[in-house]
C-alpha positions as CSV (number, residue, x, y, z in Angstrom):
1,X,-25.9,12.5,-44.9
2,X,-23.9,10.7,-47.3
3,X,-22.8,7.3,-47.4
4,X,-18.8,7.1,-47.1
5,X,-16.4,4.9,-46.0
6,X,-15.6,4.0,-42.8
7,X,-13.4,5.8,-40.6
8,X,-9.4,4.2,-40.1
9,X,-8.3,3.1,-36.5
10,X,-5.5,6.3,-37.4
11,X,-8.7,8.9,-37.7
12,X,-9.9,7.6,-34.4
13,X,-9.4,9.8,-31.6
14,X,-10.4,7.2,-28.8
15,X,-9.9,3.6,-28.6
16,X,-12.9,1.5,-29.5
17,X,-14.3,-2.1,-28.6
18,X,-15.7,-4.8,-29.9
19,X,-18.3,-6.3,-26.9
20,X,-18.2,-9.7,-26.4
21,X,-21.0,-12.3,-28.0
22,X,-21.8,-13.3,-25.0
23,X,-22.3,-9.9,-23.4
24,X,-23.7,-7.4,-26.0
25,X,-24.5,-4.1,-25.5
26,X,-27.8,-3.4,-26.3
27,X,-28.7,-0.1,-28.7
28,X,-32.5,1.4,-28.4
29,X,-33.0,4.2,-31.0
30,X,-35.4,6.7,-31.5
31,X,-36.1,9.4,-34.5
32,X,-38.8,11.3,-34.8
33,X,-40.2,8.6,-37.9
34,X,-38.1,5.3,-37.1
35,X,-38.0,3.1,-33.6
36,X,-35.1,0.4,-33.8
37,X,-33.6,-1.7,-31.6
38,X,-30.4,-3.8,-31.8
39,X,-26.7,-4.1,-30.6
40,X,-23.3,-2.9,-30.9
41,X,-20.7,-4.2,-33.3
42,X,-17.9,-1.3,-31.5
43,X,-17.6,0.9,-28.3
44,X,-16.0,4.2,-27.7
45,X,-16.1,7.1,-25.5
46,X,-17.6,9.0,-28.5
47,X,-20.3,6.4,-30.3
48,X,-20.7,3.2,-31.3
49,X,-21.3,0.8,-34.6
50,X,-24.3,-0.6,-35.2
51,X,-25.2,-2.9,-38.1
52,X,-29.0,-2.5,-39.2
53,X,-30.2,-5.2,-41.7
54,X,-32.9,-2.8,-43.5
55,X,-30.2,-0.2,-43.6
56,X,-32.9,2.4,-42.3
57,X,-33.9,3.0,-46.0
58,X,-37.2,5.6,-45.8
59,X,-36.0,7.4,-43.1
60,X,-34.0,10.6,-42.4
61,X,-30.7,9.8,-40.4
62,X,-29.6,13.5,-40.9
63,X,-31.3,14.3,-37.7
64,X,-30.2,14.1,-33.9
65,X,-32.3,11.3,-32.2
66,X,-32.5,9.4,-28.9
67,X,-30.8,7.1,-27.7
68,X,-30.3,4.3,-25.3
69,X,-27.4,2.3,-24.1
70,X,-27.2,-1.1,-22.1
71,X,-23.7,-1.7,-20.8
72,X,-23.6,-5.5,-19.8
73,X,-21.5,-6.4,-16.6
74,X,-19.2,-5.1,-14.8
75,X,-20.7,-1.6,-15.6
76,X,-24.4,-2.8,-15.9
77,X,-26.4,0.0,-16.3
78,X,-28.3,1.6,-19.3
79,X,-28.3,5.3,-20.0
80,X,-30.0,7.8,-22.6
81,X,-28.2,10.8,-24.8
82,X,-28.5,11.7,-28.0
83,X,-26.8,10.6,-31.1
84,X,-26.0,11.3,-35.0
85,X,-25.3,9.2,-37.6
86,X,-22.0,10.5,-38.6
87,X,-20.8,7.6,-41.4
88,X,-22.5,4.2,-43.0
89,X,-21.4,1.6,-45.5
90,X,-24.4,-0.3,-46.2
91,X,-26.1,-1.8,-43.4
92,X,-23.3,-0.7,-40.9
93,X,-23.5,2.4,-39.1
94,X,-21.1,5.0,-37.4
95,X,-23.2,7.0,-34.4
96,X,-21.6,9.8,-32.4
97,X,-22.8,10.5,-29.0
98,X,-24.3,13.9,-28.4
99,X,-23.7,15.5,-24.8
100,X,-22.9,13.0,-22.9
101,X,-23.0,13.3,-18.9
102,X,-19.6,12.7,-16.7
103,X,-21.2,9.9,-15.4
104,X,-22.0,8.0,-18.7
105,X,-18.5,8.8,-19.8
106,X,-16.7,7.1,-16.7
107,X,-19.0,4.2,-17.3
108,X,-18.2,3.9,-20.9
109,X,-14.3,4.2,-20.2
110,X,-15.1,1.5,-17.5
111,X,-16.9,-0.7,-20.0
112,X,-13.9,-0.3,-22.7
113,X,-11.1,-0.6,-20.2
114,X,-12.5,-3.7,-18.7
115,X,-13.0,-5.0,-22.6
116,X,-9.7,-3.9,-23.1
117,X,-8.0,-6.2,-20.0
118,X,-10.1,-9.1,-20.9
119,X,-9.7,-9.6,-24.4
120,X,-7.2,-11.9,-26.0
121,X,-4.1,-10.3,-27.9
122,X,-5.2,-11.2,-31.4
123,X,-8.8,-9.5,-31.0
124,X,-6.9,-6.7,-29.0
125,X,-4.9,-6.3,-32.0
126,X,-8.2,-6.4,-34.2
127,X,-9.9,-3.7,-32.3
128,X,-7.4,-1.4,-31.8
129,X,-5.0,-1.2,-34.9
130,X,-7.8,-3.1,-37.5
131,X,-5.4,-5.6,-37.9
């Protein structure tokens, strides 16, 4: 995997969130030589960004892992897929979600809708244009 830019709202195909500080979504990963834990900086139906301070550096991130989700309220509940890293600039990190069940998708479009109605317009703005 190389490391390239990140992709523009444009390239997006689904809307993506930013959680709120004071509700994080928690991110578990798993490889087969690296464990890390830590939290979302974006939401969408199709991955999330992550931001790791070591940057993973040692390990191979060209491989399909686990991993596990925490959706804070309303949705509460955690579930398990797996994931690539598809993009990263530096420390930050672009993971797409590898057959995902119905049910974690309708949980995820709740989490990002409800984001979505409860987010002022200038971080609306932010999350959805990059502006």
């Amino acid at each position: 995997m190389n490391e390239t830019n990140q992709r523009s709202p444009e390239k997006r195909r689904t809307k993506r969130v930013i959680p709120s500080p004071d509700q994080p979504v928690h991110v578990e990963l798993k490889g087969s030589d690296f464990i890390e834990g830590t939290t979302a900086v974006n939401v969408s139906q199709e991955g999330i960004g992550i931001s790791v301070p070591h940057g993973f550096k040692g390990y191979n991130l060209d491989e399909v892992f686990d991993i596990i989700i925490k959706l804070p309220e309303p949705v509460s509940r955690s579930f398990s897929t797996t994931a690539k890293v598809i993009h990263h600039q530096g420390n930050n990190f672009g993971v797409q979600f590898e057959n995902l069940e119905t049910e974690d998708k309708e949980d995820l479009w709740a989490y990002i809708d409800h984001r979505l109605v409860n987010t002022d317009s200038a971080s609306l703005m932010k999350m959805l244009y990059g502006v």
